[in-house]
N, C-alpha and C positions, 0 to 999 in steps of 0.2 A: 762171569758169575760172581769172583770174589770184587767186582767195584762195584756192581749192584747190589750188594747187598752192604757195602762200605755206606753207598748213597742211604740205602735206607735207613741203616742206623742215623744216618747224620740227619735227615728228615725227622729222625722219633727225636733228638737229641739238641734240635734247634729250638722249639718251644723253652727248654728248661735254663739252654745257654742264653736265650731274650732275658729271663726271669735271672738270672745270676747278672747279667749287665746292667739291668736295670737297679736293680737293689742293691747295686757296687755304685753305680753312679745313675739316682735317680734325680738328682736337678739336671745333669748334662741333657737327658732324653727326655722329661717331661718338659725342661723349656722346649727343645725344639718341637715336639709335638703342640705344645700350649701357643708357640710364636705362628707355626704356621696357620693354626684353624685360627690364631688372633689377625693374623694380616687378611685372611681371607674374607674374616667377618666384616672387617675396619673398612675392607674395598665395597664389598657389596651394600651396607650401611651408609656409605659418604658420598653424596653428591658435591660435582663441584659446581659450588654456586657462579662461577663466572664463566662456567664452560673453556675455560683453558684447556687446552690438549696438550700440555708442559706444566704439571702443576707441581711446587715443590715437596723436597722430602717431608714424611711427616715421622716414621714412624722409625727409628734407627736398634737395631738388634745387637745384641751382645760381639757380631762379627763384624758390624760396618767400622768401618775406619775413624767416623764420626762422631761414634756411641761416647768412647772414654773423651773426647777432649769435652761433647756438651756435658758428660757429668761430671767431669771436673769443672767448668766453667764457674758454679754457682756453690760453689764448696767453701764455704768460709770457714771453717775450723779443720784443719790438720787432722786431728785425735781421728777423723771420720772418711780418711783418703786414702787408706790402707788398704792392701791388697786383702784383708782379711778381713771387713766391712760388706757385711751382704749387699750385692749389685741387682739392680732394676733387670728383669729378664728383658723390657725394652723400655724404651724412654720415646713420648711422643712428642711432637714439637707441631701443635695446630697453629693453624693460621685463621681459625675464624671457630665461631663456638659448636656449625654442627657438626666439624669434631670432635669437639670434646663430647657432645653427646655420642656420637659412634663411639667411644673410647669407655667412655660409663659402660655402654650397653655390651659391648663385647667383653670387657671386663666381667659383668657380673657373667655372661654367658661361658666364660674360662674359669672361674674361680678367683680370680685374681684382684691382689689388695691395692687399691688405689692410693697413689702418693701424688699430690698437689706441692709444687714446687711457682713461685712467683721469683724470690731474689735469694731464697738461699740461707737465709738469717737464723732458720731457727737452730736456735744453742745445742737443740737435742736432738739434730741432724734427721726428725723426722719426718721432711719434707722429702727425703731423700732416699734415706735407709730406713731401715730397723734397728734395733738391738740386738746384743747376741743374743739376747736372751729366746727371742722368736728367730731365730735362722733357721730350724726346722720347719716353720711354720709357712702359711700358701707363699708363692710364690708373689712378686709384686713388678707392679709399672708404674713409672712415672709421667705426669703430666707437666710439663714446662711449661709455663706460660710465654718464654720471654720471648715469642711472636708477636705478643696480644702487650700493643705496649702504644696505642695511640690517645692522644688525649686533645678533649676540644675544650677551649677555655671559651665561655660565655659571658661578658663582662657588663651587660643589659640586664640581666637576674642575676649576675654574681655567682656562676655556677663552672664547674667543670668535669665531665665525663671522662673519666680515668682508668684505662685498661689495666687488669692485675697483674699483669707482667711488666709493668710501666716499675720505675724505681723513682726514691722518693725525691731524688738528686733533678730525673728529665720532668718530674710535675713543678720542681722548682723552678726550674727551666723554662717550662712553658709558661708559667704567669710570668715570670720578672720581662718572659719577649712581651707580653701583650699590657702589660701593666708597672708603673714602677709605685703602686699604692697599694697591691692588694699583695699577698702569702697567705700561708694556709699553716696549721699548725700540726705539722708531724715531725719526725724526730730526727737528728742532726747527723748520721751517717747517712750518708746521699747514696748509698748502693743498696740499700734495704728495698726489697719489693713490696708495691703498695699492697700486692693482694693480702701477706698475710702481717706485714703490719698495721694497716686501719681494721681486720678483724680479731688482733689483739687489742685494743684500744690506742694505743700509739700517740706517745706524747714528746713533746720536744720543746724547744727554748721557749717558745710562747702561749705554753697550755696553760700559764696561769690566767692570763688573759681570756684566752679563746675560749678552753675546753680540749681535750683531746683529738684527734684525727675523727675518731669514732663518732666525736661529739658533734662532727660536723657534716655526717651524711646524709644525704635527701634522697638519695637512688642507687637503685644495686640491680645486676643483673648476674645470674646463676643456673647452674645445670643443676638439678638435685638426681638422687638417686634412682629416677625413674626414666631420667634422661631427658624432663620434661624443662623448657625455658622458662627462667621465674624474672619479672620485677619483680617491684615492693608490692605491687596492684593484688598481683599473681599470687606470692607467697604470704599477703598476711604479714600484717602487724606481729605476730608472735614470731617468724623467721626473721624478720626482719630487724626487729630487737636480738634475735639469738646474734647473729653474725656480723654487730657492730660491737666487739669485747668479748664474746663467748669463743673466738676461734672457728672462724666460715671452714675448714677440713675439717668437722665434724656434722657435717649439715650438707655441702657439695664442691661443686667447682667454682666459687665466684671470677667472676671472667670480667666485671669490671663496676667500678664505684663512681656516683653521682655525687661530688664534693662539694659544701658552702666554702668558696673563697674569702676572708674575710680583709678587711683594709687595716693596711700598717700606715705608720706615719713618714714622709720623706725621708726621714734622717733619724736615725736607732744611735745608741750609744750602749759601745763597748767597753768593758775595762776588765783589770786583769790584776791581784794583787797575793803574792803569798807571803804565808807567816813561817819561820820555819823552830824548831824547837830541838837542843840536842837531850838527848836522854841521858847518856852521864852527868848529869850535872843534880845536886841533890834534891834541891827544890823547885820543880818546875810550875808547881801550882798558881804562881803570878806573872807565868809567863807568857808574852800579846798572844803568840800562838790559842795557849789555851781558853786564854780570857777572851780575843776574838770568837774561837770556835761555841764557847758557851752561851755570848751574848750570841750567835748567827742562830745557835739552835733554838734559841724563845723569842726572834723578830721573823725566819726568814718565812714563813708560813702566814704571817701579819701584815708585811711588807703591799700595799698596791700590784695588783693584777700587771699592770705595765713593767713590771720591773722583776728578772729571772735575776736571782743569787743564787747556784749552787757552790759546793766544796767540794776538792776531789785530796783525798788525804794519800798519803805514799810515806815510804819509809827509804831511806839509803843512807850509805854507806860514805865518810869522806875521809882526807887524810890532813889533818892539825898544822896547818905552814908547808905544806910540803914535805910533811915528815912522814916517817912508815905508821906511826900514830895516829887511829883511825878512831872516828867517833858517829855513833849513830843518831843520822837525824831526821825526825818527822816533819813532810811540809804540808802546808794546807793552801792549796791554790781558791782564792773564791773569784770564778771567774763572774761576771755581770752583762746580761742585756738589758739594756731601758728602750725604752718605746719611746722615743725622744730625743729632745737636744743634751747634749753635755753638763750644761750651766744646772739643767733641773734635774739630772741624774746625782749631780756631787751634792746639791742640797739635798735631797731626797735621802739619799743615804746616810751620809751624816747626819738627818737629822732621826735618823733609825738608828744606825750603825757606827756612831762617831769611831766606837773600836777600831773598826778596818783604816782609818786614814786616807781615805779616799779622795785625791787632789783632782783638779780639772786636767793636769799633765799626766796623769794617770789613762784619761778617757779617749776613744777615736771615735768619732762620728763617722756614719756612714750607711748606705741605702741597706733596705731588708735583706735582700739578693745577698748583698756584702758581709752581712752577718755570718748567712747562712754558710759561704762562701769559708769563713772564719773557723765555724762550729764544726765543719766536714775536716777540718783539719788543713786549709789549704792557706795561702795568703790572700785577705781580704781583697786585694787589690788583683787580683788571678782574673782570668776570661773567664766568665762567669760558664763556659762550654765546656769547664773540666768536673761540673756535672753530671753531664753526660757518659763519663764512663765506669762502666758496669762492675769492671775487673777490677778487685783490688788482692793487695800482699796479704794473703792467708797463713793464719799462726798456728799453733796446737793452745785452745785456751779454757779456760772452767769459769763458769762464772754463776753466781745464785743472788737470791733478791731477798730483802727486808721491807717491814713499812715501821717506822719511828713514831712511837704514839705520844711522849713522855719526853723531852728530855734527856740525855748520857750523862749521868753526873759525874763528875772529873775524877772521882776513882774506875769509873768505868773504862773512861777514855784512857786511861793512863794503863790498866791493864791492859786494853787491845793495845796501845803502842806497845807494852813490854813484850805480847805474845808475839806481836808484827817480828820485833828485834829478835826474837829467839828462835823464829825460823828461820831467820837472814841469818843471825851467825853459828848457829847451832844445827840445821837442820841441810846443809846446801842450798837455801832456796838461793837462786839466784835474780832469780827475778821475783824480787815482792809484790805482793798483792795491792791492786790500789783499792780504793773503797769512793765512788762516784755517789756524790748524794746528793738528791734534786728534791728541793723544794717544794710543798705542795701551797693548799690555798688560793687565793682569788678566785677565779671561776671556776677549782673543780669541788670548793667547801659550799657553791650554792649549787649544786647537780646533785639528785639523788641519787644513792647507792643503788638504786634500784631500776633507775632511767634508760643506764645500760648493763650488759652482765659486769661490764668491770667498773669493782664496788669499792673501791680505794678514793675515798673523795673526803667527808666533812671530819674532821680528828688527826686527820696524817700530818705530822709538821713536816717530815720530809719520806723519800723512798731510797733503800740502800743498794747499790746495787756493787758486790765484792766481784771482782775480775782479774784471774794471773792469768799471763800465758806463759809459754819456756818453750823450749826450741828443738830438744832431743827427745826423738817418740821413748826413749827408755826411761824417761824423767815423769812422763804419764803418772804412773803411779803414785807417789812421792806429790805431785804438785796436789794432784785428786783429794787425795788424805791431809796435805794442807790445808784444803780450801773447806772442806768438812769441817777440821777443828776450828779454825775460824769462826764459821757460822754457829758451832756448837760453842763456842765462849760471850756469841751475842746474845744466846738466847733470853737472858733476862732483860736486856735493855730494848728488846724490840714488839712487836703487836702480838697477844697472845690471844687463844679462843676464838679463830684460830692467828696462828703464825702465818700472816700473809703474803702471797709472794705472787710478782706482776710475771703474766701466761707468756709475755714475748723477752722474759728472761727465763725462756723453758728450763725445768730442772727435775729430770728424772731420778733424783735423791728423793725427792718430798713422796714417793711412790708409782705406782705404773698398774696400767692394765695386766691382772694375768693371762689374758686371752678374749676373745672377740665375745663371751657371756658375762665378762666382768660384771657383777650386781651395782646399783645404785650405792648404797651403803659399805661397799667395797672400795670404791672410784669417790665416795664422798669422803673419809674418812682419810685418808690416803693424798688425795692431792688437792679433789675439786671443791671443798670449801676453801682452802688455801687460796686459791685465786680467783674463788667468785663469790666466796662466804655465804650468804642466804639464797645469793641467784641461781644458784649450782641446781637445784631443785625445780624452776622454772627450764632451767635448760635442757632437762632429761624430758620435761614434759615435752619439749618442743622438738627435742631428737625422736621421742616415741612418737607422733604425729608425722614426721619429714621422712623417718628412715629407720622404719620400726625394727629391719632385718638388722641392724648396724651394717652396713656395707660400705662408710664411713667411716673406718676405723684407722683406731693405732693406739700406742702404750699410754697417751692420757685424748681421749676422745672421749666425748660425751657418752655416758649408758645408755640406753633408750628402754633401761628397766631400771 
């Protein structure tokens, strides 16, 4: 008598002990509820198209063996690896697009926020994660592309069909096998995934030339929010424009780009020169450093389409003869691609640039391939097959963007060097900040700001882009608050109304969504003139037509109000 009525109590007393375990730990029990009705959906939804009866993994769960190394795989900032970084309740890995459409459709029929992942790049890890900020917020999955990674070079139209999981390193690859005339112009870390850098715009050593990556696509194919297959045919000129510089994860899954290949010349010419300037010293006003850097800043934007000059400026530390005597000093590396032989690169220059001293023993000739080969950071002369690999040594790093309208006139310059020295010996940094600045002009000063959403073209003499990294996650803070006052000490020598900054050096300082109803004039004011200045307004019209629910979202996605 007394165990049956023990049972019964325990029957009245299990409902409310469900409801106390759940509301103690309600991610543990709604993933696994939300995983099971997902894998359920994701089976009964997906055909395999080749009828295989072995067909691989697709879909890896918080407990597979596999889950943590593929989401480490494509993790390229540290600050974003922590245990304490909200994790994907699953991560999918298709191998063909009508999963991704199963993965849409079960998605929105779970609740669950879509994250689009190609190579990992973006700065503000939200290809991957979230913010703390939303950790309470729905639950989310990842889409991996890096299945979806094949590419056919057409060399009859000059074309090439390029999977978004594909990286910029194996499309470089692929032309140099089929061609030693033709490259394509995107940008010079070869682990970058093509998907979501040609739908930031994506520019590299030879966009004064070309045009951007962006600039150069003729076909796309994508899953939108309905789960429905788009071309260019399909989706309209108006998507079609959104997702070449607007950021394609605001719009769907693109799954792969239809590229113009354009023709380089046999033999490219590299050179490499720096100035270096110490700051102790009382008058540095006539010194080459600086009088290079002034004249670079009112030719390099002048300079012929064929020919990249940027400057990449650093500050350190040295010791006087080998004495404990230490003196601080600033260098300016201007490194050079020419589109051409050596002989016309040192005239060419010189007759721009006499400043830099530019000799013919200065220069190396060598194929496009070899450049590129150069620019990735490798030896020119390397098997051009170490392209190919995906993995590289990941840092903890911060990094933000400028566009240079005007000019730094050499008190300005001279400040940022003082402030550069005063976090280096005054603040711990130990690793300085460098300041990467690329050139604009030639072919992006005859592209209207309007042509694609990314509006950075006729006026920019160059684009800034500040980047630390450091080593100790307890340094985080410290480096963050660095790299802020920096950018808050540019602000008068950089583009104003608005303060413009390029979408694939993401930077969630310039503001964020507060939530999936963010208003237009919220989301404008906040980040998306910043990187798309007057197109920002076009692109909300184009999310409210594609994806009027937002079910494309994240902390800077387009409004679709």
């Amino acid at each position: 008598m007394a165990n049956n009525i023990q049972k019964h109590l325990l029957l009245l007393r299990l409902p409310l002990l469900i409801t106390i375990f759940i509301s103690i730990f309600p991610s543990i029990s709604l993933s696994f509820s939300i995983t099971d009705s997902f894998v359920q959906c994701f089976s009964s939804n997906t055909t395999n198209p080749n009828n295989n009866t072995t067909s691989p993994q697709v879909i890896f769960t918080l407990n597979d063996p596999s889950y943590q190394p593929i989401l480490q795989s494509s993790i390229r900032n540290l600050i974003f690896s922590q245990n304490s970084t909200p994790k994907p309740i699953l991560i999918i890995t298709p191998h063909n697009i009508f999963q991704i459409q199963s993965a849409i459709t079960c998605s929105k029929n779970q609740g669950l926020q879509v994250k689009v992942r190609s190579g990992g790049h973006d700065y503000e890890r939200l290809s991957y994660t979230t913010s703390y900020h939303y950790h309470h917020h729905e639950p989310f999955i990842i889409i991996d592309l890096f299945n979806l990674r094949s590419i056919t070079i057409n060399l009859e139209d000059e074309t090439a069909w390029v999977e978004s999981g594909a990286i910029v390193g194996e499309l470089y690859h692929a032309i140099a096998k089929a061609s030693s005339v033709h490259g394509f112009p995107a940008g010079s870390c070869h682990t970058m995934g093509i998907g979501g850098h040609v739908s930031g715009g994506g520019f590299g050593t030879i966009f004064r030339k070309y045009g951007l990556a962006a600039d150069n696509i003729v076909d796309a194919t994508m899953v939108d929010s309905e789960g429905r297959i788009l071309n260019r045919t399909l989706m309209g000129e108006d998507l079609f424009w959104a997702i070449r510089g607007g950021g394609g994860s605001s719009f769907g899954v693109i799954t792969s780009w239809k590229v113009k290949i354009v023709r380089v010349p046999p033999t490219v010419t590299i050179f490499d020169i720096s100035k270096s300037v110490v700051l102790e010293e009382d008058d540095v006003d006539d010194d080459a450093s600086i009088v290079s850097f002034m004249k670079w800043q009112n030719i390099a934007n002048k300079l012929p389409g064929e020919i990249f000059l940027h400057a990449v400026m650093g500050i350190r530390s040295v010791n006087v003869n080998g004495s404990s005597t230490s003196r601080t000093v600033i260098t300016i590396s201007f490194t050079g691609l020419y589109l051409g032989e050596a002989d016309k690169a040192v005239s060419l220059v010189n007759e721009n640039f006499a400043e830099l001293g530019l000799q013919r023993n200065n220069c190396k000739q060598m194929s496009w391939i070899q450049s590129v080969l150069y620019f990735s950071g490798f030896s020119y002369k390397s098997n051009i097959d170490v392209l190919l690999q995906r993995n590289q040594t990941s840092q903890s790093f911060k990094a933000k963007s400028d566009y240079v309208t005007k000019p730094i006139p050499v008190s300005g310059l001279k400040g940022l060097w003082k402030k550069m020295k005063m976090m280096m010996l005054f603040e711990g940094i130990k690793n300085p900040p460098v300041l990467i600045l690329t050139p604009y002009g030639g072919r992006m000063s005859e592209i209207s700001e309007s042509e694609t959403p990314f509006p950075h073209r006729r006026g920019i003499i160059y684009g800034v882009q500040y980047y630390v990294s450091w080593d100790l996650n307890n340094e985080t803070g410290k480096y963050l608050m660095m790299m802020r006052r920096l950018y808050e000490y540019m602000t008068p020598y950089v583009s104003k109304n608005p303060r413009a900054a390029y979408l694939n050096y993401r930077d969630l300082d310039l503001g964020v969504n507060r939530d999936k109803n963010t208003s237009y004039e919220e989301a404008r004011s906040s980040w998306g003139s910043k990187y798309f200045k007057n197109n920002f307004e076009r692109l909300v019209k184009v999310k409210a037509d594609v994806d009027p629910d937002n079910f494309f979202w994240n902390e800077q996605s387009i409004p679709p109000q």
